[in-house]
TIRO-2110 file (N, C-alpha, C; in Angstrom, 1 decimal):
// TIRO-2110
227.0, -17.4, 239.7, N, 1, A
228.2, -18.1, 239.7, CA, 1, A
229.3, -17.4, 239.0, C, 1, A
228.6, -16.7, 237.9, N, 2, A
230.0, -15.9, 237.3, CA, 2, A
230.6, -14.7, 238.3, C, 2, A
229.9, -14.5, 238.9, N, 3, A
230.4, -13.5, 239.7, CA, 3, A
231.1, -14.0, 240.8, C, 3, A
231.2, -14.8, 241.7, N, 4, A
231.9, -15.8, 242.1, CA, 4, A
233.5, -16.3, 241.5, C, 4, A
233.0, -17.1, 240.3, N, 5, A
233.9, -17.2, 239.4, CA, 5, A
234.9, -15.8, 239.0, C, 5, A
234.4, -14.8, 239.0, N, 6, A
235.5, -13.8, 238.9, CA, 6, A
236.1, -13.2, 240.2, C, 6, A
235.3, -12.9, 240.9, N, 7, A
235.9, -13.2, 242.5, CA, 7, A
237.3, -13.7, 242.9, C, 7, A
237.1, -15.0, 242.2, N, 8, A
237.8, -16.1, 242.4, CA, 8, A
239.6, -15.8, 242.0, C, 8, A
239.1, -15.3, 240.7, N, 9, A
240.6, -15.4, 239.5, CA, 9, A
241.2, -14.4, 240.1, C, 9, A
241.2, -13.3, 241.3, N, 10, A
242.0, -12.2, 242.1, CA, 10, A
242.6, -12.6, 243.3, C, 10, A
241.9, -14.1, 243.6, N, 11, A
242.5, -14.6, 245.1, CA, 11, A
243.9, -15.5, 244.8, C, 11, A
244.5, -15.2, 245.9, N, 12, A
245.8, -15.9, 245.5, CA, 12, A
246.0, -16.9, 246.9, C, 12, A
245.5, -16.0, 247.7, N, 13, A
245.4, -17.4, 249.1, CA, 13, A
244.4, -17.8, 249.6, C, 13, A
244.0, -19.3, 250.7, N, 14, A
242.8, -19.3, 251.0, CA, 14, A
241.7, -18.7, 251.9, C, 14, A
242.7, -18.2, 252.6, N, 15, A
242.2, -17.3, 253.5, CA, 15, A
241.9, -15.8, 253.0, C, 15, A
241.7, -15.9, 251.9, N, 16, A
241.7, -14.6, 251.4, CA, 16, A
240.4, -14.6, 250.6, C, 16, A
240.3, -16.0, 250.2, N, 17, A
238.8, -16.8, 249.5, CA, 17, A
238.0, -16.5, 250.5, C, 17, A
238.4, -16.9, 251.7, N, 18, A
237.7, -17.7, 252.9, CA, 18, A
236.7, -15.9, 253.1, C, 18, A
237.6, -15.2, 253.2, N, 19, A
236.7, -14.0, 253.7, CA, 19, A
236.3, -13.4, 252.7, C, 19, A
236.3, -13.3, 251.2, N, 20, A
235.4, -13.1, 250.3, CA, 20, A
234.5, -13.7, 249.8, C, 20, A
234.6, -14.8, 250.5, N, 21, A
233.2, -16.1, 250.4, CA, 21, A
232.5, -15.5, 251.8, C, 21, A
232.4, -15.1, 252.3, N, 22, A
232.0, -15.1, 253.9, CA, 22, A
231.1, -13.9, 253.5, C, 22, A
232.1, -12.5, 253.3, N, 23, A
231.2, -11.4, 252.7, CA, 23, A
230.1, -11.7, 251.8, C, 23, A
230.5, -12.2, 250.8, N, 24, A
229.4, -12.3, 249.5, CA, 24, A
228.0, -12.9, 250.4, C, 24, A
228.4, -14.2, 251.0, N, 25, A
227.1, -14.9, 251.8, CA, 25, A
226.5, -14.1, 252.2, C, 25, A
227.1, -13.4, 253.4, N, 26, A
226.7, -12.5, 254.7, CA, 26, A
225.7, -12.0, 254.0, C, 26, A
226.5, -10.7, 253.0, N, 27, A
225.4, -10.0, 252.2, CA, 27, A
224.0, -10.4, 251.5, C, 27, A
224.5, -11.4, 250.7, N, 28, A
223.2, -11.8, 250.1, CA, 28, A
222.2, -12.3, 250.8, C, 28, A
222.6, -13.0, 251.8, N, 29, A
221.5, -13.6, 252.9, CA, 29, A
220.9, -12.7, 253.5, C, 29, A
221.3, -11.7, 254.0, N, 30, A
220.6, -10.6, 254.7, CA, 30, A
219.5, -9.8, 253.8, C, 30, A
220.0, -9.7, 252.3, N, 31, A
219.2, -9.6, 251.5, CA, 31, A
218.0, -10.4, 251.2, C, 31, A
218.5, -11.4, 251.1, N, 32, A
217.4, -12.0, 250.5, CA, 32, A
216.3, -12.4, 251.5, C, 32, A
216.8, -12.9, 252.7, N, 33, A
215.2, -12.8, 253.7, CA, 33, A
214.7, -11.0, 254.0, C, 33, A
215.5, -10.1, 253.9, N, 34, A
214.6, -9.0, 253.8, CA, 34, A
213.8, -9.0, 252.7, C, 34, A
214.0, -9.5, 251.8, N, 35, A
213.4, -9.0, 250.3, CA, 35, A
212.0, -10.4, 250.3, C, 35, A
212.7, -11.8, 250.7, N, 36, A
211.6, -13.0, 250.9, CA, 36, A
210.4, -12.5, 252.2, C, 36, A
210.6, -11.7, 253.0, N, 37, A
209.6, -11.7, 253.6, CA, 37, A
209.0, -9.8, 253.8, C, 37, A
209.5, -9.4, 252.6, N, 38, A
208.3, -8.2, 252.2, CA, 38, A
209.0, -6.9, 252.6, C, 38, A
210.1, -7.2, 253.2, N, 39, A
210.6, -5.5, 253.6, CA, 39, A
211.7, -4.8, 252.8, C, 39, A
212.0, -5.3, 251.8, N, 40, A
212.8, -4.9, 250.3, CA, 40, A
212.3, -5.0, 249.4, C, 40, A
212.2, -4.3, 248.3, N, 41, A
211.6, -4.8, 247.3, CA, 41, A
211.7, -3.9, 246.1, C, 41, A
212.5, -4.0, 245.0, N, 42, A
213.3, -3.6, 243.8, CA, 42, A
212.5, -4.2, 242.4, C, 42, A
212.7, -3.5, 242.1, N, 43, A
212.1, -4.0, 240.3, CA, 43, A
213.0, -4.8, 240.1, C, 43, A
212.4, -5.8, 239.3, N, 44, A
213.0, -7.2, 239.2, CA, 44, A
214.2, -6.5, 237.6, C, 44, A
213.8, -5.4, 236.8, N, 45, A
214.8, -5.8, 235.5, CA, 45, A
215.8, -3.9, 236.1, C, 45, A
215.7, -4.0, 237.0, N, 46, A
217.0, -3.1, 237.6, CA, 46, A
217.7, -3.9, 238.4, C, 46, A
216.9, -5.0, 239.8, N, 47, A
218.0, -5.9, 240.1, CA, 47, A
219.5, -7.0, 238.6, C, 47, A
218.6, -7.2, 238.1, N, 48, A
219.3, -8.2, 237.1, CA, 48, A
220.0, -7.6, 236.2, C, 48, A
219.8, -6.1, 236.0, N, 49, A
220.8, -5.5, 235.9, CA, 49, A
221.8, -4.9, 236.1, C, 49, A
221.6, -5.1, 237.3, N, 50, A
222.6, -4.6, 238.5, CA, 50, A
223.5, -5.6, 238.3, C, 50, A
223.2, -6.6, 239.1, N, 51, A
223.9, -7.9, 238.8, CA, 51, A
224.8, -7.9, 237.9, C, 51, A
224.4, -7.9, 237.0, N, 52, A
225.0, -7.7, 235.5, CA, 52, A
225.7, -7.0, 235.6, C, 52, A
225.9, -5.6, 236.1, N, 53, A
226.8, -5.0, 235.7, CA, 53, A
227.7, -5.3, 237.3, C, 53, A
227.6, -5.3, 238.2, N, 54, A
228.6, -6.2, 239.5, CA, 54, A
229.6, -6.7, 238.7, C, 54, A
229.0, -7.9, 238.1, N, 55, A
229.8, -9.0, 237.5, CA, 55, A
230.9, -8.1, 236.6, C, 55, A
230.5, -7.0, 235.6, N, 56, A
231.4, -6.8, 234.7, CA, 56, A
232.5, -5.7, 235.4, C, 56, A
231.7, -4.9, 236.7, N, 57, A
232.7, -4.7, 237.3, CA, 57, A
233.9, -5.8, 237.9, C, 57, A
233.5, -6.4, 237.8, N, 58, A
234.4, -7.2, 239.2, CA, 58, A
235.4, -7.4, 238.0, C, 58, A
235.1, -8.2, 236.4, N, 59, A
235.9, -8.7, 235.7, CA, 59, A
236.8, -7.7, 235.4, C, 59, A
236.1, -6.5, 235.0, N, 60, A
236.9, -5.4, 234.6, CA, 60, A
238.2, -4.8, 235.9, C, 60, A
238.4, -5.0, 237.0, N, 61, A
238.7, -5.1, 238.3, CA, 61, A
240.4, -5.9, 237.6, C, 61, A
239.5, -7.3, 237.9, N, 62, A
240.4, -8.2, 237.0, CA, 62, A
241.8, -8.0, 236.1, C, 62, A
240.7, -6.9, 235.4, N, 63, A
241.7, -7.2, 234.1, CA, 63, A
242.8, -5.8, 234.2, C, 63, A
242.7, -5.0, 235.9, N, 64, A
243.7, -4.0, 236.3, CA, 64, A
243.4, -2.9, 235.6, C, 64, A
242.4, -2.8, 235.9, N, 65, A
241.7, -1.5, 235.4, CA, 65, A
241.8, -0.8, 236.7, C, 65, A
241.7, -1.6, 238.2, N, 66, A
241.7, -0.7, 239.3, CA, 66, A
242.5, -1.8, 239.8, C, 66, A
243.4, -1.0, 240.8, N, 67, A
243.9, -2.4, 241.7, CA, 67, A
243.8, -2.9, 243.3, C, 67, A
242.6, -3.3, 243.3, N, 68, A
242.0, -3.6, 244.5, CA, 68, A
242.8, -4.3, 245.9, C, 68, A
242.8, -3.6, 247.1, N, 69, A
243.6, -5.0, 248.0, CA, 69, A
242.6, -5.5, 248.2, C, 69, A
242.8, -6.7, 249.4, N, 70, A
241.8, -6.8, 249.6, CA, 70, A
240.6, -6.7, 250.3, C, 70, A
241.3, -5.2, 251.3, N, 71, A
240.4, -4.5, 252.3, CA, 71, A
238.6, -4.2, 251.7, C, 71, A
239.5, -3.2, 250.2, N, 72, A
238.6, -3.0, 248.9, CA, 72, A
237.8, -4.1, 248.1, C, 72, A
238.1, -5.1, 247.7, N, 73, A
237.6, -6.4, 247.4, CA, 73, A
236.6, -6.8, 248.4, C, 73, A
236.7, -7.2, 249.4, N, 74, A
236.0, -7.0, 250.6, CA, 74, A
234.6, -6.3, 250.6, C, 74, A
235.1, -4.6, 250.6, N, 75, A
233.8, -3.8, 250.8, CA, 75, A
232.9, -3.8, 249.7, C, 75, A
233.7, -4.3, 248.3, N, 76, A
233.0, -4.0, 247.0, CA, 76, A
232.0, -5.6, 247.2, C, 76, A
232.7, -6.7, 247.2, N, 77, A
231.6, -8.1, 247.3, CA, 77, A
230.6, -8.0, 248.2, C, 77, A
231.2, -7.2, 249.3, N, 78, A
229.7, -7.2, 250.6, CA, 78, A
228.6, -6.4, 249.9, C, 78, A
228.9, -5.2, 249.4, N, 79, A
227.7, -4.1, 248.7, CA, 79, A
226.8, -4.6, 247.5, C, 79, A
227.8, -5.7, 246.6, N, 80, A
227.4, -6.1, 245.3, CA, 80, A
226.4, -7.6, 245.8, C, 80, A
227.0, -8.3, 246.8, N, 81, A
226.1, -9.2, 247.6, CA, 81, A
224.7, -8.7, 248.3, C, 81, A
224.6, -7.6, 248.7, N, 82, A
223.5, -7.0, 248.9, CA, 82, A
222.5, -7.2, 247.4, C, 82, A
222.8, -6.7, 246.4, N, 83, A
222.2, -6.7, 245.1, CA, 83, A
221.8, -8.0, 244.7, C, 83, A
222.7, -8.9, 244.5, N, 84, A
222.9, -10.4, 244.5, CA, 84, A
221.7, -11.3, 245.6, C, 84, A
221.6, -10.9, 246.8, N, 85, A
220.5, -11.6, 247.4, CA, 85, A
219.2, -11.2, 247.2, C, 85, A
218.7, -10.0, 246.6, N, 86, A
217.5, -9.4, 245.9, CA, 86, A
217.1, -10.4, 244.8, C, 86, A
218.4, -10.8, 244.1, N, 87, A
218.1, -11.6, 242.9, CA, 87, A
217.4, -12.7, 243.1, C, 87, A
218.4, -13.2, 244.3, N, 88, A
218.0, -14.5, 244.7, CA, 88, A
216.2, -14.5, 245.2, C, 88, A
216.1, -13.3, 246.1, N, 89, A
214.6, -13.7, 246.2, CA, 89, A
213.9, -13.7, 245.3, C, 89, A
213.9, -12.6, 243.8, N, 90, A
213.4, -12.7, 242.9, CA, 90, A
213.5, -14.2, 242.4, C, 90, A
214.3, -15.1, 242.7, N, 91, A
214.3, -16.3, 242.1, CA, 91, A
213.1, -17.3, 242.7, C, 91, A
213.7, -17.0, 244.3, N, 92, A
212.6, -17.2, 245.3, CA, 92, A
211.1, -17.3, 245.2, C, 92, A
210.7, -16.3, 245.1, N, 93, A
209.5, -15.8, 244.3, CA, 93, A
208.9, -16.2, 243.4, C, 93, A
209.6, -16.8, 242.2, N, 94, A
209.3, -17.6, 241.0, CA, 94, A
209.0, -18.8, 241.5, C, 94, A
209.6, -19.3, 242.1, N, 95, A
209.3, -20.6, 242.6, CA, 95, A
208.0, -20.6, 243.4, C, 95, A
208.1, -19.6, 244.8, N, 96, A
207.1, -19.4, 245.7, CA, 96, A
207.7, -20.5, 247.1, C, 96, A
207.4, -20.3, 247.8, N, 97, A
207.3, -20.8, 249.2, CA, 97, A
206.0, -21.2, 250.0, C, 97, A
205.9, -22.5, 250.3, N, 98, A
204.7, -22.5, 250.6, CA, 98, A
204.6, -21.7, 252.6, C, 98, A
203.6, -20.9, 252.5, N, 99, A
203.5, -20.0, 254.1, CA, 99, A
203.6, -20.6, 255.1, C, 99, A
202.8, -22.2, 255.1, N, 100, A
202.9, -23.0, 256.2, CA, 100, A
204.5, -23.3, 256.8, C, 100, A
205.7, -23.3, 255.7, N, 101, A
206.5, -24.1, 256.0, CA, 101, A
207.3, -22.7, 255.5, C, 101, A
207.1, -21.8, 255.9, N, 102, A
208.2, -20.4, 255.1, CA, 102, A
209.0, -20.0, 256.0, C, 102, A
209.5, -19.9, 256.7, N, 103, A
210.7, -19.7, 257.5, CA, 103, A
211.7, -20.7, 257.1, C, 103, A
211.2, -22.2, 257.4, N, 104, A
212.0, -23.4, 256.9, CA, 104, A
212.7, -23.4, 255.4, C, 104, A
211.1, -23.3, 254.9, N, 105, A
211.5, -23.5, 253.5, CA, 105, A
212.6, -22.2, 253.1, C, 105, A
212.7, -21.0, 253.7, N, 106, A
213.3, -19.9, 253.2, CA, 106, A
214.9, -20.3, 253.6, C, 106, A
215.2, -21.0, 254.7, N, 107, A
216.8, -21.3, 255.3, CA, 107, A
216.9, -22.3, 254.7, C, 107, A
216.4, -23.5, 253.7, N, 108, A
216.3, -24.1, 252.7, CA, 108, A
217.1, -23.9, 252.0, C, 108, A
216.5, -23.0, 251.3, N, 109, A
217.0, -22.2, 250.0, CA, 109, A
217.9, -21.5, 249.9, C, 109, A
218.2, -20.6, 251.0, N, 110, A
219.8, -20.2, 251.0, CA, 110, A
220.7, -21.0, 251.6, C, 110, A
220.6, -22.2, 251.8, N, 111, A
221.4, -23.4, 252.6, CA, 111, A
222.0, -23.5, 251.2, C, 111, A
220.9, -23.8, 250.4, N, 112, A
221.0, -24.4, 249.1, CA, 112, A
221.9, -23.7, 248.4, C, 112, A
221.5, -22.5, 248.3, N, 113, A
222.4, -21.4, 247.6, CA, 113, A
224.1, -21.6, 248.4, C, 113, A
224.2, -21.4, 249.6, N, 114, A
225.3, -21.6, 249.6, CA, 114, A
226.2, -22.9, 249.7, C, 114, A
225.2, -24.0, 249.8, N, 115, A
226.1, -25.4, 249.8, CA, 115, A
226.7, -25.1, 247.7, C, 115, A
226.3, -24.8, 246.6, N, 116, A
225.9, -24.5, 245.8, CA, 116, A
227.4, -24.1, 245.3, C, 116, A
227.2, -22.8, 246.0, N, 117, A
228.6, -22.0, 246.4, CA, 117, A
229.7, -22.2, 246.2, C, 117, A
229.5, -23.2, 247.4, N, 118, A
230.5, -23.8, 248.3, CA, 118, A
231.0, -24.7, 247.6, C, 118, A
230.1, -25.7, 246.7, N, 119, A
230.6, -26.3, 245.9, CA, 119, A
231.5, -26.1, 245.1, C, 119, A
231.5, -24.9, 244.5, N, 120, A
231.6, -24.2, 242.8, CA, 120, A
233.1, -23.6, 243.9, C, 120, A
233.4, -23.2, 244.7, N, 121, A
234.8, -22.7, 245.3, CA, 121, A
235.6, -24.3, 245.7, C, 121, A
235.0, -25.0, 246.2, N, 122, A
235.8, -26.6, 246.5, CA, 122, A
236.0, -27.1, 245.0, C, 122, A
235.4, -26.6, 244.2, N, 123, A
236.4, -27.2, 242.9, CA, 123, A
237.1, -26.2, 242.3, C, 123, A
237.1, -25.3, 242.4, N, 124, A
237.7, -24.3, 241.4, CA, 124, A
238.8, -24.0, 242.2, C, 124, A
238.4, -23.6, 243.1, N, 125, A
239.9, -22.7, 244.3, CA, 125, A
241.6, -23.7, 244.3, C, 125, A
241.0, -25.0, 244.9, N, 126, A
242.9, -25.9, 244.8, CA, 126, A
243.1, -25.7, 243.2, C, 126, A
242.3, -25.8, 242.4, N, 127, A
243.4, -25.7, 241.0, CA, 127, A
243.6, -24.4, 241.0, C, 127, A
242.6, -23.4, 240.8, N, 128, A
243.3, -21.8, 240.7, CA, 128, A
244.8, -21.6, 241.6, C, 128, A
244.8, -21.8, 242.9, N, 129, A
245.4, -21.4, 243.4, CA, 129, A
246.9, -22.5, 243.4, C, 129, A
246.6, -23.8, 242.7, N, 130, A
248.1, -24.4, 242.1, CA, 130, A
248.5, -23.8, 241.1, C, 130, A
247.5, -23.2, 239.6, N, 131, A
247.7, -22.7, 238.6, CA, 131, A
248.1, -21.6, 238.9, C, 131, A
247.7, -20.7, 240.1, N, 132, A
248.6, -19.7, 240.3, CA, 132, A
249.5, -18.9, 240.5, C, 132, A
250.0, -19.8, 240.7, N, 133, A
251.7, -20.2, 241.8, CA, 133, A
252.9, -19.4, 240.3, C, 133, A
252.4, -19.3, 239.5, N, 134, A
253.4, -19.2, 238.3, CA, 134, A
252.8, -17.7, 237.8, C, 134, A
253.6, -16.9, 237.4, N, 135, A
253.0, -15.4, 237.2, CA, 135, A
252.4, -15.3, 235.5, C, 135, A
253.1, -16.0, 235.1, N, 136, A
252.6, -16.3, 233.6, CA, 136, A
251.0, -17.1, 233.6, C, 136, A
250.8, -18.1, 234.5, N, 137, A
249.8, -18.6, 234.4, CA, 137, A
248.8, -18.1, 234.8, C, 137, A
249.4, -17.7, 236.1, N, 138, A
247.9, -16.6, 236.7, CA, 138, A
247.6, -15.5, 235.7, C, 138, A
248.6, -15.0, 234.8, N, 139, A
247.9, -13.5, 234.3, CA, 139, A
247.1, -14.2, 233.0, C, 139, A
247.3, -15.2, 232.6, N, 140, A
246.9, -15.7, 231.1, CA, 140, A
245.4, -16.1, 231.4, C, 140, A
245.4, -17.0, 232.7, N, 141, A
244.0, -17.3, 233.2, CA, 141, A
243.3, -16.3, 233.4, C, 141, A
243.3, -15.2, 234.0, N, 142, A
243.0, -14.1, 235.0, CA, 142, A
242.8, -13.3, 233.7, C, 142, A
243.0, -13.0, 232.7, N, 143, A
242.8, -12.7, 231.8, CA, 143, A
241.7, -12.9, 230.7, C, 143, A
242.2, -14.1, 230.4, N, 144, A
241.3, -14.9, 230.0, CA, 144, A
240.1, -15.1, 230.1, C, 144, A
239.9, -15.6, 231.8, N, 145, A
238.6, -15.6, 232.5, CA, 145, A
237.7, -14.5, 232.2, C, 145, A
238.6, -13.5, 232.9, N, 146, A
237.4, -12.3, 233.1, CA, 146, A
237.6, -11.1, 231.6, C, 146, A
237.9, -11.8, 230.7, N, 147, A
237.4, -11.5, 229.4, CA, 147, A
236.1, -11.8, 228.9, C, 147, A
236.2, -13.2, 229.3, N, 148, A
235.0, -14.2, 229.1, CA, 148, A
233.8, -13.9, 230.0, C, 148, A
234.4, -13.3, 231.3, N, 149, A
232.8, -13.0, 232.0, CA, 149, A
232.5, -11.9, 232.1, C, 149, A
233.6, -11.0, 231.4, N, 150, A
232.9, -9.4, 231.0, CA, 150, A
232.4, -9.6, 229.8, C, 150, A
232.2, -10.3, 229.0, N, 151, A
231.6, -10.0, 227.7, CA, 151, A
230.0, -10.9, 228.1, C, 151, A
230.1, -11.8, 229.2, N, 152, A
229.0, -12.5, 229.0, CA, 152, A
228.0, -11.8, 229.8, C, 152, A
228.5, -11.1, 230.7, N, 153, A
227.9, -10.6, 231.8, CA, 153, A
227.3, -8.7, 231.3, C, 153, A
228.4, -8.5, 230.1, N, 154, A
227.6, -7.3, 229.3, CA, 154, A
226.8, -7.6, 228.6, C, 154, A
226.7, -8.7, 227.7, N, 155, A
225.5, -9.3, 227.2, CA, 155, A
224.3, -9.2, 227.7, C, 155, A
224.5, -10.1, 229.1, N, 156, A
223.4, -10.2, 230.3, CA, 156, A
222.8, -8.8, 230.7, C, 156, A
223.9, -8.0, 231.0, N, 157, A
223.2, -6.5, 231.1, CA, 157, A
222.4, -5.9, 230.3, C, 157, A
223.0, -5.9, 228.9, N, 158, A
222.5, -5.2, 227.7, CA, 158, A
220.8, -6.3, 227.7, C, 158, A
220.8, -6.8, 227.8, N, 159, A
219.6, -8.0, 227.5, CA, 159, A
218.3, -7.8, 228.7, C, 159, A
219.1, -7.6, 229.9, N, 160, A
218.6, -7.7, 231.0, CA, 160, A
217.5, -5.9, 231.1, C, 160, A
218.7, -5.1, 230.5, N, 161, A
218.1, -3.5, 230.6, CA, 161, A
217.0, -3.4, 229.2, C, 161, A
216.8, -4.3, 228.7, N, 162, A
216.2, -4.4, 227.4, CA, 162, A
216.9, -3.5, 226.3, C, 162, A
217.9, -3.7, 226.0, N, 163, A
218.7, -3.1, 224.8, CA, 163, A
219.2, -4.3, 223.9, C, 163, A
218.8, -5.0, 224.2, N, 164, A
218.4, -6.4, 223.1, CA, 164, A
217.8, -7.5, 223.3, C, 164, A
217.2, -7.8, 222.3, N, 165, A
216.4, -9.1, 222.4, CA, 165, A
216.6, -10.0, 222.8, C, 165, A
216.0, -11.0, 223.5, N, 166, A
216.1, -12.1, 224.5, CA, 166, A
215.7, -12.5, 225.1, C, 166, A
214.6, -12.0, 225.9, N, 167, A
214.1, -12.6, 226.4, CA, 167, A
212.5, -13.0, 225.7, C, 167, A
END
């Protein structure tokens, strides 16, 4: 979600959401039934570190460190969504799937994942994008934000690569 959430704080229209939501899906889903049914398969504390660092790219992104259109935004969420659905089956995994019912149960779970999503953008996006509308406001939020999810998401890395304790 934080990666999402940062995603988010660089869109200014909805159609601009609409196909950065579309990529991120695309990708992860393709991922993650390759990885749920055996033909991918990544060490679980290099995915989640990956992840982790996705996210602090994307914030750092944010904070005009690079200035993405969003042809670039685009190519970067599709590649980082690849990573991101590895995760997900590693989540997958944890849980398990029962075999009798695993094709089902597996379009289940990324249903789920993206109704999930979809939720988390149907509430956040009409306010972003009213709070937007004012240049002061967007840069204070946009700032703000992905201060907050570069530090949480370097945390998550540093934690995730075992460079501190936590788990």
């Amino acid at each position: 979600m934080l990666f999402l959430f940062s995603l988010l704080l660089a869109v200014r229209r909805w159609a601009d959401a609409a196909w950065i939501v579309t990529a991120f899906t695309a990708a992860h889903s393709a991922t993650l039934i390759l990885a749920a049914v055996g033909l991918l398969s990544l060490p679980p504390i290099g995915v989640e570190t990956a992840i982790a660092l996705s996210i602090c790219y994307v914030a750092a992104e944010n904070l005009g460190m690079t200035r993405p259109g969003l042809r670039r935004r685009l190519l970067l969420t599709l590649g980082f969504g690849l990573i991101h659905g590895v995760g997900f089956a590693g989540a997958l995994e944890e849980v398990g799937l029962p075999r009798a019912y695993f094709n089902s149960s597996l379009v289940s779970f990324n249903v789920g994942v993206e109704a999930g999503q979809l939720g988390v953008v149907a509430l956040l996006l009409p306010a972003w994008l009213k709070l937007a509308r004012t240049e002061k406001a967007r840069r204070t939020v946009t700032i703000a934000g992905s201060l907050l999810v570069l530090g949480l998401a370097a945390y998550w890395a540093l934690e995730r690569g075992g460079l501190i304790a936590g788990r």
